[in-house]
Rosetta silent file (secondary structure, phi, psi, omega in degrees, C-alpha in Angstrom):
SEQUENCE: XXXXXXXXXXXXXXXXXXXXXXXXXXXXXXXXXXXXXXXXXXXXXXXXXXXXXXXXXXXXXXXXXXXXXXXXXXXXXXXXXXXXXXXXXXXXXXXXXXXXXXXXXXXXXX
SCORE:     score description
SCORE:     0.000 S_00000001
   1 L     0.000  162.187 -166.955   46.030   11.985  -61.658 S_00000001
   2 L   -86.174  -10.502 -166.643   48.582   11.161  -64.367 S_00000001
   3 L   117.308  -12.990 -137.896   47.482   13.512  -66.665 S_00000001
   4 L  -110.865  148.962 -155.009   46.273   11.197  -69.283 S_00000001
   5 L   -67.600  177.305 -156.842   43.355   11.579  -71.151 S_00000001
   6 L  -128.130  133.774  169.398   40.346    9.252  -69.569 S_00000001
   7 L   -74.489  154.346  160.730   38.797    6.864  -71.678 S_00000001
   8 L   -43.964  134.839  156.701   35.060    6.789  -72.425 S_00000001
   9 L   -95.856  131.431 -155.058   33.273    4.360  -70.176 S_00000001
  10 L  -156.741  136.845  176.956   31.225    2.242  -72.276 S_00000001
  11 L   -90.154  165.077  162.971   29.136   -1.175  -71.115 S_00000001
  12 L  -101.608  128.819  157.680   29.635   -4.374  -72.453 S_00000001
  13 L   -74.109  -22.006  170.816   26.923   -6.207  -73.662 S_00000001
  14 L   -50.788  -54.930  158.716   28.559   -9.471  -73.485 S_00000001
  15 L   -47.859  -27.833 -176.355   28.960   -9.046  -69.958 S_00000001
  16 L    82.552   53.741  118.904   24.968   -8.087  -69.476 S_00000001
  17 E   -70.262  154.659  176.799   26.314   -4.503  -69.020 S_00000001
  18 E  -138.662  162.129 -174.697   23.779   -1.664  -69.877 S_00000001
  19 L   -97.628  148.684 -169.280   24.564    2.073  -70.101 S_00000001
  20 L  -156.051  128.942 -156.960   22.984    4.558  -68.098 S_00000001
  21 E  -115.717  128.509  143.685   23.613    8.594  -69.117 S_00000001
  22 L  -137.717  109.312 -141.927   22.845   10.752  -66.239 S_00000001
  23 L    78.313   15.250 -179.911   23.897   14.506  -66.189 S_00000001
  24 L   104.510   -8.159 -139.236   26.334   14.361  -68.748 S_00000001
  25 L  -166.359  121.296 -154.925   28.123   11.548  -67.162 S_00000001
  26 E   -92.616  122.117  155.920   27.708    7.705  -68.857 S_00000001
  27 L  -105.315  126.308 -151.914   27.469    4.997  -66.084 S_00000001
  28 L   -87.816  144.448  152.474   28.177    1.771  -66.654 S_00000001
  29 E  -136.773  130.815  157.323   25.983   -1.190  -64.749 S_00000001
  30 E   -90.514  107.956 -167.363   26.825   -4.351  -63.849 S_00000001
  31 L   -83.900   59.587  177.995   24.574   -6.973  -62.646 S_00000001
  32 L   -63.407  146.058  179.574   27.200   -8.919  -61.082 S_00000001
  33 H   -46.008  -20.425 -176.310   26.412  -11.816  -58.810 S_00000001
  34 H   -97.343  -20.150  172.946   27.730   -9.625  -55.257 S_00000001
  35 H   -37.407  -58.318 -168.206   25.365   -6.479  -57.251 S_00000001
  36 H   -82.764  -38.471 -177.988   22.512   -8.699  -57.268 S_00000001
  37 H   -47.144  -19.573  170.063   22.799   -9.951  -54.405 S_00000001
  38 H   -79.748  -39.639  172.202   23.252   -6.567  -52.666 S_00000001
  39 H   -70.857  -14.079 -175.607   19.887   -5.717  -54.146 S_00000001
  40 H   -68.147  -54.153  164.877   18.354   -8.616  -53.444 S_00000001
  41 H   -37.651  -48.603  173.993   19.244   -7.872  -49.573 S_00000001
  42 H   -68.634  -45.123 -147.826   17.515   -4.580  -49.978 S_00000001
  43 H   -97.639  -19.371  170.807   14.879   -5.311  -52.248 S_00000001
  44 L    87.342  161.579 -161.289   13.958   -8.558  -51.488 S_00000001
  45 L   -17.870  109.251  163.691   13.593  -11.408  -54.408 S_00000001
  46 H   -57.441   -1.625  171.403   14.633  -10.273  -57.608 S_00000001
  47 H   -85.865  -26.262  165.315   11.796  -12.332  -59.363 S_00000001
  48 H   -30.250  -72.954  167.642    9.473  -10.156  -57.003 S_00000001
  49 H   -29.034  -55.188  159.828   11.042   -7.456  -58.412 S_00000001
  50 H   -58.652  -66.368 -157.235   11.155   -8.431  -62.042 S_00000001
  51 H   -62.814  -56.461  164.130    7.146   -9.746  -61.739 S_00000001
  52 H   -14.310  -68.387  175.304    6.857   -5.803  -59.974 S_00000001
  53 H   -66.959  -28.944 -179.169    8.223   -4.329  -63.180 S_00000001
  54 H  -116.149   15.832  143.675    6.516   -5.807  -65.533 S_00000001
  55 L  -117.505   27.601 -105.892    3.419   -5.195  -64.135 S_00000001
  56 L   -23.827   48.546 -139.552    4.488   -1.744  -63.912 S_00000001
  57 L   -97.430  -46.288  169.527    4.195   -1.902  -60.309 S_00000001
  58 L   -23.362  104.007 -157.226    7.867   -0.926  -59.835 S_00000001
  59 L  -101.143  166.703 -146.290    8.597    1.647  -57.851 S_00000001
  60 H   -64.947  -49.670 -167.547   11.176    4.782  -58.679 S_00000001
  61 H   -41.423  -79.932 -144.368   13.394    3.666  -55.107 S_00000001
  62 H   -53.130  -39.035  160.682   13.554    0.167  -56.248 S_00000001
  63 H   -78.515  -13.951  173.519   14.789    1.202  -59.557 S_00000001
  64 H   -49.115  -76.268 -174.761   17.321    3.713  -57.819 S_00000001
  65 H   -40.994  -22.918  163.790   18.457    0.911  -55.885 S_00000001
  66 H   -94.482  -33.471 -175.874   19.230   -1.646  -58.518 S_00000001
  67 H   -50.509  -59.161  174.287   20.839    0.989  -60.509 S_00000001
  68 H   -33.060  -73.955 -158.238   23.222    1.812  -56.612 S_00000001
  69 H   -38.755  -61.730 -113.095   24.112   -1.877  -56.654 S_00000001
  70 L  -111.773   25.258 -160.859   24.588   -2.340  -60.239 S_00000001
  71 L   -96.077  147.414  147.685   27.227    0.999  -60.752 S_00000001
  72 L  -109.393  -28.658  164.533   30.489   -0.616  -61.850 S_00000001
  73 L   -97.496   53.302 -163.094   32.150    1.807  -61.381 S_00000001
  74 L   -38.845  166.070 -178.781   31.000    3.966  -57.878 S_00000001
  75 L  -135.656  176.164 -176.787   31.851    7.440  -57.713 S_00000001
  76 L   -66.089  -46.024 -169.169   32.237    9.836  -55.311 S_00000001
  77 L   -63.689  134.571  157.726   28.267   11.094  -55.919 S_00000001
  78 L   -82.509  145.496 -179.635   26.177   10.211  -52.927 S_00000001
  79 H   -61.176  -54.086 -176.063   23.063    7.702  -53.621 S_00000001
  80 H   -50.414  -19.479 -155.776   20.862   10.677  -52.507 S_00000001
  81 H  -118.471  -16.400  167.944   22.285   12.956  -55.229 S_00000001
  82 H   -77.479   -0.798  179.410   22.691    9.484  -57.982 S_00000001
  83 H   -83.667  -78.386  171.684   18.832    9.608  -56.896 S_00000001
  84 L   -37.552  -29.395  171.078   18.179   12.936  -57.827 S_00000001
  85 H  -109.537    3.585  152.474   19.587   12.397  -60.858 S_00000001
  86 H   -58.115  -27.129 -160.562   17.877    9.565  -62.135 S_00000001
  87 H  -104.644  -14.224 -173.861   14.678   11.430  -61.232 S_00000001
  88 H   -75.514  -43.521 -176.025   16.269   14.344  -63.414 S_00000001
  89 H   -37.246  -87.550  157.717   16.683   11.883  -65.915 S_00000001
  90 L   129.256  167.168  177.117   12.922   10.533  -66.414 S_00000001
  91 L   -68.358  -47.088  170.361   11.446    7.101  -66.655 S_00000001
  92 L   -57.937  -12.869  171.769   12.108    7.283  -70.258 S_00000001
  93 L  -109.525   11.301 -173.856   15.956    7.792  -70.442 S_00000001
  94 L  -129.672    8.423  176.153   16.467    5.001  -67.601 S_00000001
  95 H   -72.023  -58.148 -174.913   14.040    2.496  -68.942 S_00000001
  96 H   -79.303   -2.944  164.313   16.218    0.646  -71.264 S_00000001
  97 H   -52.153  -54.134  147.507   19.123    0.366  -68.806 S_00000001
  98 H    17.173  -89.068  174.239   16.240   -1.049  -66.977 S_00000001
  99 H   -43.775  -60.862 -158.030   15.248   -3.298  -69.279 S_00000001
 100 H   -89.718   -7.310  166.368   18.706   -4.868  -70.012 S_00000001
 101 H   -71.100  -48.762  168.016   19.378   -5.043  -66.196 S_00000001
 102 H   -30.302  -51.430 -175.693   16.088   -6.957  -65.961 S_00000001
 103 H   -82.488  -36.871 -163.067   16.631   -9.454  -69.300 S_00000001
 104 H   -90.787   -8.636 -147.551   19.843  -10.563  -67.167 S_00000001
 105 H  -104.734  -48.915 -177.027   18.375  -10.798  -63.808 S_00000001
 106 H   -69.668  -72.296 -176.093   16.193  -13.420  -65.977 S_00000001
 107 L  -101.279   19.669  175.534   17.974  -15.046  -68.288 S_00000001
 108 L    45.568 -128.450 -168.798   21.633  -14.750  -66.620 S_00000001
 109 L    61.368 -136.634  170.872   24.757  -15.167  -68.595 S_00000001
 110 L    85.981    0.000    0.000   27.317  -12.198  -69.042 S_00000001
């Protein structure tokens, strides 16, 4: 490394980024078109998905898994251990990333 101090990572909303704090350590997601599309591969239809969620049918993997795709910025951290820490996390501190991953999946833009 250069030395040099590291900026905050911070999402944009303009982009349809949402913020996601897990452990200490702020991850940005992006629902970019090859994102969704990687989740879509796993997860199968994102309005499935979407209808899933909002009948709170949604299950914790499924949000893991849009979360995987949607990192902009991967790390080193294995999906089992960004798993673990999502579940450290709670439904309640990963709900409005959630949410704004969700509103975009829907109404696009970014």
């Amino acid at each position: 490394m250069s030395g040099a101090p590291m900026t905050p990572v911070s999402a944009n909303p303009h982009r349809g980024e949402a913020d996601l704090l897990l452990d200490g350590v702020a991850h940005v997601l992006r629902p970019s078109f090859g994102a969704l599309v990687a989740a879509e591969e796993e997860l199968g239809p994102l309005f499935g998905l979407v209808e899933r969620a909002s009948g709170g049918e949604l299950k914790l993997g499924e949000m893991v898994a849009l979360f995987w795709h949607c990192l902009a910025h991967p790390s080193d951290q294995s999906r089992e251990d960004f798993a673990e820490a999502v579940t450290r996390a709670g439904l309640s501190a990963c709900a409005p990333a959630l949410r704004g991953l969700l509103v975009q999946v829907l109404k696009g833009g970014g």
